[in-house]
C-alpha positions in Angstrom: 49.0 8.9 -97.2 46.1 11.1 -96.8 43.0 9.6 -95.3 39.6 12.1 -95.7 36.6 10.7 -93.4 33.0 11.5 -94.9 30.5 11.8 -91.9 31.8 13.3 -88.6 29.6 10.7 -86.4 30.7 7.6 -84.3 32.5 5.7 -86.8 33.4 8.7 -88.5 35.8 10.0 -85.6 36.5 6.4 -84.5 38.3 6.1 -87.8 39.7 9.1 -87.4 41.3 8.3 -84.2 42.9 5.1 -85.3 43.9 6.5 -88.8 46.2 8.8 -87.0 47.4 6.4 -84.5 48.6 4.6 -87.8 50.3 7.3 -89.3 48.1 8.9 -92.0 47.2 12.6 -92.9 43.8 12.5 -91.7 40.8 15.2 -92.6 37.1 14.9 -91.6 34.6 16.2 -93.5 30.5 16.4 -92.5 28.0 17.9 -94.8 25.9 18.5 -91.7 26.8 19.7 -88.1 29.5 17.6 -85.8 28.3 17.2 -82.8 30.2 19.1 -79.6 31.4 16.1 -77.9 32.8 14.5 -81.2 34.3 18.1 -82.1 36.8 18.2 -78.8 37.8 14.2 -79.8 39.3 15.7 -82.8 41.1 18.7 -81.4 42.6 16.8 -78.4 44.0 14.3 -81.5 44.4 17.7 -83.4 42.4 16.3 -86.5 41.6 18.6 -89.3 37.6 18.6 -89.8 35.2 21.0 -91.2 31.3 20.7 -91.2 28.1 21.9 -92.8 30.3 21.5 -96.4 32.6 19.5 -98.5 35.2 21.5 -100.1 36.1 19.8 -102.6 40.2 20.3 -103.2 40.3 19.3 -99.7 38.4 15.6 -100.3 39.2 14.8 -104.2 43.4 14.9 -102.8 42.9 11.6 -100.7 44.6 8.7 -101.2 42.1 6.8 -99.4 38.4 8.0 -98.1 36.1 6.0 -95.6 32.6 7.0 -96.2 30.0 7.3 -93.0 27.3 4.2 -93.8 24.4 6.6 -94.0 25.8 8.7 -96.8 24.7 7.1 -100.2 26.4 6.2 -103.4 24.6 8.8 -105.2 25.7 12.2 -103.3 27.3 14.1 -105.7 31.0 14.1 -103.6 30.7 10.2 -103.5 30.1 9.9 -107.4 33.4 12.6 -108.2 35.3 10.2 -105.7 34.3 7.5 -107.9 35.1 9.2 -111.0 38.7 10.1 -109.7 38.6 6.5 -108.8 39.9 7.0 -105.6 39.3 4.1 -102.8 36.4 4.2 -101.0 35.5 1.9 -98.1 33.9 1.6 -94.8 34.8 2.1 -91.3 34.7 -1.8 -90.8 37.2 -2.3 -94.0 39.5 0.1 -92.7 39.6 -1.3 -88.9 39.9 -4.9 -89.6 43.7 -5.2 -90.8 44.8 -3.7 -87.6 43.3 -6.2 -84.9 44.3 -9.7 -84.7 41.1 -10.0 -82.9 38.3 -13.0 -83.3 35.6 -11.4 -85.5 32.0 -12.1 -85.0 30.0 -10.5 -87.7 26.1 -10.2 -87.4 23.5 -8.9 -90.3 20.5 -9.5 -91.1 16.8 -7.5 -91.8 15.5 -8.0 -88.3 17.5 -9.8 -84.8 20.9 -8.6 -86.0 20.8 -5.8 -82.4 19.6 -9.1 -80.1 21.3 -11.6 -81.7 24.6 -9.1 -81.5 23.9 -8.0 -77.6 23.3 -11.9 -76.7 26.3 -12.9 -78.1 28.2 -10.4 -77.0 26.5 -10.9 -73.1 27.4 -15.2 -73.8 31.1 -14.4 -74.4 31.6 -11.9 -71.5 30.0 -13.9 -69.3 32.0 -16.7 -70.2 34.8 -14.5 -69.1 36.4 -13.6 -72.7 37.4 -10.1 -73.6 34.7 -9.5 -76.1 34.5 -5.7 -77.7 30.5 -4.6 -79.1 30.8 -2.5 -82.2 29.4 -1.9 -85.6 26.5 -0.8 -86.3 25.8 -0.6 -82.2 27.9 0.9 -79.2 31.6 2.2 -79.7 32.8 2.3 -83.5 35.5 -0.5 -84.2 37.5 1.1 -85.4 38.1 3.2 -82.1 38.5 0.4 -79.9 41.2 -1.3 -82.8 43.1 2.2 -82.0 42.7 1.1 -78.0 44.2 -2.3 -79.1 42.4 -4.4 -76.2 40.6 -7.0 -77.2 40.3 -10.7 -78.1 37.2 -10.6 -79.8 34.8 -8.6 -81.3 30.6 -9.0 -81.9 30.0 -6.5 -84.8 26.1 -5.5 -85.9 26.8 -4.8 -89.6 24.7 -3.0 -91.8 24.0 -4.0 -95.4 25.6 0.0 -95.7 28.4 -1.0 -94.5 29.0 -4.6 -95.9 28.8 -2.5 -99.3 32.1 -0.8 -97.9 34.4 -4.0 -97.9 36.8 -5.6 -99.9 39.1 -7.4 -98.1 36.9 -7.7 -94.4 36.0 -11.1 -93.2 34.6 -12.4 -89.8 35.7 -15.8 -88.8 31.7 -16.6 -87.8 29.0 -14.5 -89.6 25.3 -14.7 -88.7 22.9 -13.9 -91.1 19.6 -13.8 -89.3 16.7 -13.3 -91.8 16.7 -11.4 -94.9 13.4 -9.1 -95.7 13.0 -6.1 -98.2 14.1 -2.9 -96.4 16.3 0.1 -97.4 15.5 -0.7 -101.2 15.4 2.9 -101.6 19.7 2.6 -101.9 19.4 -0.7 -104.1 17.5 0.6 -106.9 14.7 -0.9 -105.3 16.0 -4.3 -106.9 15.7 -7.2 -103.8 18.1 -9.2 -105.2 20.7 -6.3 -105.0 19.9 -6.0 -101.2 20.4 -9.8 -100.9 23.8 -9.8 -102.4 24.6 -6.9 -100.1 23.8 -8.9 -96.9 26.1 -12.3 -98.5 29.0 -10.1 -98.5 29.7 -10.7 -95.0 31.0 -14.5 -96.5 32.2 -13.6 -99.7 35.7 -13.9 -98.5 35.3 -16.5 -95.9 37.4 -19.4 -96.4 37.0 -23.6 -95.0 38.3 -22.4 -91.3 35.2 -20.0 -91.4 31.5 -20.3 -90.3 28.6 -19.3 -91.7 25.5 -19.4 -89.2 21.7 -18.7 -91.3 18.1 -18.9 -90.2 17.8 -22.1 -93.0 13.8 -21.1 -92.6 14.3 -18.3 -94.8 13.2 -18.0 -98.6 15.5 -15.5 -99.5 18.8 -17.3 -97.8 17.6 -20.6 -98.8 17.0 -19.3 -102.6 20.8 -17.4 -102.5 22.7 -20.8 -100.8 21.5 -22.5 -103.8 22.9 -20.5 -106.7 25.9 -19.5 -104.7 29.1 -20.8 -103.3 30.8 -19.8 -100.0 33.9 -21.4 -98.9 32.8 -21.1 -95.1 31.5 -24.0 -93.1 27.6 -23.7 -93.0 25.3 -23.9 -89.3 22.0 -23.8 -89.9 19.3 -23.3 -87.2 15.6 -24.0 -87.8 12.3 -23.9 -85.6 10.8 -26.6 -88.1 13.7 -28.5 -89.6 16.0 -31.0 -87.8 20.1 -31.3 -88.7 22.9 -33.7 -88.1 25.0 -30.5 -88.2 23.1 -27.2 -86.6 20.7 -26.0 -84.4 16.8 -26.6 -83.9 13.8 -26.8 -81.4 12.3 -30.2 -80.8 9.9 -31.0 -78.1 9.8 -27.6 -76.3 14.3 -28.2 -76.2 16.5 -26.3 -78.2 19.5 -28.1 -79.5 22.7 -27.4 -81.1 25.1 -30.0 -82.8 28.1 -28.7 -83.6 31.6 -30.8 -84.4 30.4 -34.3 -82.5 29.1 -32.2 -79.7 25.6 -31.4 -78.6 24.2 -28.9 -76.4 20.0 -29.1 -75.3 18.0 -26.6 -73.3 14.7 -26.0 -72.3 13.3 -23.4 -74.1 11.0 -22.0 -71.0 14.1 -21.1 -69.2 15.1 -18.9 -72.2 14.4 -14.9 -70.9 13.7 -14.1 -74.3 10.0 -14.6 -76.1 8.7 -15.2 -79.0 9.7 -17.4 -82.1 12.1 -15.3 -84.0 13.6 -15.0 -80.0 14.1 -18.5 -80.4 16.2 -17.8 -83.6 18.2 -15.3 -82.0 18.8 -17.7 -79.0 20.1 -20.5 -81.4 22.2 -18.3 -83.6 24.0 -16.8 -80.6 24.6 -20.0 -78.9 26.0 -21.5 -81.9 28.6 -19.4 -81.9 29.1 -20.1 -77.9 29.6 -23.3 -78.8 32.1 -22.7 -81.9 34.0 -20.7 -79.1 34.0 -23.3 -76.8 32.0 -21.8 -74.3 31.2 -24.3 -71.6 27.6 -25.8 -71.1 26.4 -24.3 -67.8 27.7 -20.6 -68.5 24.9 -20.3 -72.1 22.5 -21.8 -70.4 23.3 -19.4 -67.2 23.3 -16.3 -69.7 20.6 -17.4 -71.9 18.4 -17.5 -68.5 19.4 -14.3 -67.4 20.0 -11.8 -70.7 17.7 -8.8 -70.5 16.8 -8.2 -74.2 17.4 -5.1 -76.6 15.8 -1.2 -75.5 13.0 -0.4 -77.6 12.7 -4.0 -78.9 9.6 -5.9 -77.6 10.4 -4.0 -74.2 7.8 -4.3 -71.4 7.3 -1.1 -70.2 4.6 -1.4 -67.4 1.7 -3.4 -66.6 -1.2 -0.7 -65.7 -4.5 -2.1 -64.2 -3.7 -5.4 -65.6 -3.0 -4.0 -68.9 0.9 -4.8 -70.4 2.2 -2.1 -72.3 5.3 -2.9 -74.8 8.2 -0.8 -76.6 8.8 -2.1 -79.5 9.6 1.4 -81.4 12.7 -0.7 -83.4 10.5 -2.4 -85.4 10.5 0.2 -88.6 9.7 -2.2 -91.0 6.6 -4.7 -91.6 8.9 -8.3 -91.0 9.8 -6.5 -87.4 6.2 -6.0 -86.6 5.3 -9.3 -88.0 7.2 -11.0 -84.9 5.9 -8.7 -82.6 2.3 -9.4 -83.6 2.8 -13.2 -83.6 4.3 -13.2 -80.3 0.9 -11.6 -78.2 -1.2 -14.0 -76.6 -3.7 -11.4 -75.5 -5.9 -9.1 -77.2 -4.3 -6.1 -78.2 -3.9 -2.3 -79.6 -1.7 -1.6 -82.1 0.3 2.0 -82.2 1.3 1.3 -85.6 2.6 4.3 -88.4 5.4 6.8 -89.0 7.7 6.9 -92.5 6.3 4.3 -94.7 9.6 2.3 -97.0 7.8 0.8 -99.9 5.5 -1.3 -96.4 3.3 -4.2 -97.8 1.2 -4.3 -95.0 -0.9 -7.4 -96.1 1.8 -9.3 -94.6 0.2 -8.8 -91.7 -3.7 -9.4 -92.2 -4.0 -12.9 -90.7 -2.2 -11.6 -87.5 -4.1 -8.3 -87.3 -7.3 -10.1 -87.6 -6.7 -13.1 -85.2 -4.8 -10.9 -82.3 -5.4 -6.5 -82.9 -8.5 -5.4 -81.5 -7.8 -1.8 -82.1 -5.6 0.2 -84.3 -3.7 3.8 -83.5 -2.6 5.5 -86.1 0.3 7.2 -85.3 2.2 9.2 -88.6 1.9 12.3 -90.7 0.0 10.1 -93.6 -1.9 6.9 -92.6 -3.8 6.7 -95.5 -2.1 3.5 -96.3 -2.8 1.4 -93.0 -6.4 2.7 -93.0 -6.6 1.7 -96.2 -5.5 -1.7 -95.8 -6.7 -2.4 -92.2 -10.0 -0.2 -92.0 -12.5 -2.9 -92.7 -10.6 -5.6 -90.3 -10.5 -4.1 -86.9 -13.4 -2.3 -85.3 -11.9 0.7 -84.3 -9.4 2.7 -85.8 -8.0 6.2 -84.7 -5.5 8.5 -85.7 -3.5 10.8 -83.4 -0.3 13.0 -83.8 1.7 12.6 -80.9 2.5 10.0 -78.5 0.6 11.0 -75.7 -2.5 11.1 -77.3 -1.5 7.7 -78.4 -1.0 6.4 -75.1 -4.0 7.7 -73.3 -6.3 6.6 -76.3 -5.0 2.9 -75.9 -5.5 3.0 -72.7 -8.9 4.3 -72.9 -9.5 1.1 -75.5 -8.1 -1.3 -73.6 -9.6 -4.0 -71.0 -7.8 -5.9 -68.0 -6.0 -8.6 -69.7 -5.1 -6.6 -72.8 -1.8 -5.5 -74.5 -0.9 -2.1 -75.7 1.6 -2.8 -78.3 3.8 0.3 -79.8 5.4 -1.7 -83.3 5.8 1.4 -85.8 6.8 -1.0 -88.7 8.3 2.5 -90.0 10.8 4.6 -89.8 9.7 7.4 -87.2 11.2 10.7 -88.6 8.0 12.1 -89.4 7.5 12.8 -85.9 10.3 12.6 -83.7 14.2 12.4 -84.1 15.1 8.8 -84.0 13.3 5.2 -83.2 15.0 6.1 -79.8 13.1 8.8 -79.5 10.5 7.2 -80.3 10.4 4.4 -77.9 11.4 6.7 -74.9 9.0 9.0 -75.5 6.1 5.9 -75.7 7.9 5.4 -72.2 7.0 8.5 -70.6 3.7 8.7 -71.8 3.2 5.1 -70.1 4.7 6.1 -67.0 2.7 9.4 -66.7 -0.8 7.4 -67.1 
């Protein structure tokens, strides 16, 4: 059996790995470079792989191909694939019949990374032998090949839910669902909607399906939709015989005849979509039987996601905050509505399809000042210029940094929430975010 691998990255060589291990012919092909590191994985395995090309009589002879989650439907060796009508799939499909492992599978437009890392930190703690994988950390399909562990917390991607036929977690988290990425779904929502479900669509009645039940979009999909799974909602407004909610500053969980309560000012995390997170993570602690003292011990104690809502420093009484994830408008939503001080808004970068009116109420009641930071801004001054009093564009993230600071009082907040992708001016979000870093740290 001949297994080609499209996209020489992370889960790329992780499938790689464990596609030898099981016996197959394996090749790897990336249309750009491999990086060095990766490169000496697949010589020590001696793995075929050739980069900066797809030749074609070496791809279109698979008998099976996992495609990387960032290379779209519509590259031109994906469509001949299809036209062959030779099996595609993803790095997750491929993984999953070889571990008899517990999956926990996490999506979702915005919290999937928090909700993912708290879970993950709530099992270990409890002392199980919990793997991280997906869309974060190791690929899964490398530690299936290392065959040692119980359970796994996957971030999944709607990319890579499109890749599955058979897959299914036995608890999936769906945390919100908001347009992004409609670039690859023919800029149709409801295609990206169906995209995230398919983490349930072969759940069966021993499964569980944990949703924000706040959500329009989930809400609106539950209702002309069937799963088979057992459904936990969690809420900040609604109450539930079966679920979890807040109610009188406590967060509470009823799952199965049992209840769990905790005090929401002892949760590290802030902010209301926090809150979410926190209740969506424990919810699965409790379907795992995690005792009662240990997630309120780990929910005390977690130390949140880099680059998400990250407090940096606090510089002659002024806080500044990393929160270079958010590339889309619901991620800087949350951000905005969780400052309780005045503050400046680094806000700009690689715009997908942003409605940023979303936002107004916020920007008015809490921004004082606006930094423009992107190639093209046209669209934020456009929308915001007549709201806040000042408004200033820069080009790199120093300048950005030392002009916030130079706008900002004792008592303010200098908030870095992109709402966009960030390629226009540096490599990654990462890149992004440590770089913000820096500049803070040299002020």
């Amino acid at each position: 059996m001949r297994l080609v691998i499209l996209g020489g990255g992370e889960s790329g060589v992780g499938t790689a790995i464990l596609g030898k291990k099981k016996g197959y012919e394996v090749f790897v092909s990336d249309f750009g470079k491999i990086k060095g590191n990766y490169k000496e994985v697949l010589l020590i395995n001696g793995i075929e792989w050739e980069e900066e090309m797809h030749t074609e009589n070496l791809i279109l002879n698979a008998d099976l191909v996992m495609k990387s989650p960032g290379i779209p439907d519509k590259s031109p060796i994906v469509k001949k694939l299809k036209e062959k009508g030779i099996p595609i799939m993803s790095e997750i499909e491929f993984a999953a019949p070889y571990t008899n492992a517990t999956i926990i599978g996490i999506t979702g437009s915005n919290g999937k990374t928090t909700t993912t890392m708290l879970t993950h930190h709530l099992l270990k703690s409890a002392g199980l032998n919990a793997g991280l994988g997906g869309n974060i950390g190791k690929s899964f399909a490398w530690q299936v090949a290392d065959n040692k562990y119980d359970s796994y917390v996957l971030e999944l991607s709607s990319f890579q839910l499109d890749g599955i036929k058979d897959f299914k977690p036995h608890i999936a988290i769906i945390t919100n669902i908001s347009p992004d990425h409609l670039d690859r779904y023919d800029y149709k929502y409801e295609n990206y909607i169906d995209s995230k479900f398919r983490i349930t669509m072969n759940q069966t009645e021993d499964d569980y399906l944990i949703y924000d039940a706040d959500d329009e979009a989930i809400n609106q999909w539950l209702s002309t939709h069937k799963t088979k799974a057992k459904l936990i909602p969690f809420s900040l407004t609604k109450i539930f015989s079966e679920g979890a909610y807040i109610k009188d500053n406590k967060m509470e969980i009823k799952i199965s005849q049992e209840e769990f309560t905790m005090n929401t000012e002892y949760i590290a995390l802030e902010g209301k979509h926090n809150m979410k997170n926190a209740m969506a993570a424990s919810s699965v602690a409790k379907l795992m039987q995690i005792r009662k003292a240990t997630i309120r011990e780990s929910l005390s104690d977690f130390q949140g996601v880099e680059h998400r809502l990250e407090k940096v420093l606090k510089i002659q009484n002024v806080q500044y905050i990393n929160d270079s994830k958010a590339t889309n408008v619901n991620a800087s939503f949350y951000a905005l509505d969780s400052m309780n001080t005045p503050t400046v808004w680094i806000v700009g970068g690689v715009d997908k399809g942003n409605d940023y009116n979303e936002l107004m109420a916020l920007v008015r009641e809490k921004v004082k000042a606006i930094i423009c930071l992107g190639v093209d801004n046209k669209k934020i001054i456009d929308v915001f210029g007549n709201v806040v009093d000042i408004m200033v564009e820069v080009d790199n993230m120093n300048d950005a940094v030392k002009m916030a600071q130079r706008l900002t009082e004792k008592g303010d907040t200098v908030l870095l929430s992109p709402a966009c992708a960030s390629f226009d001016l540096f490599e990654s979000y990462e890149d992004r975010g440590n770089q913000f870093k820096q500049a803070v740290k040299h002020l």
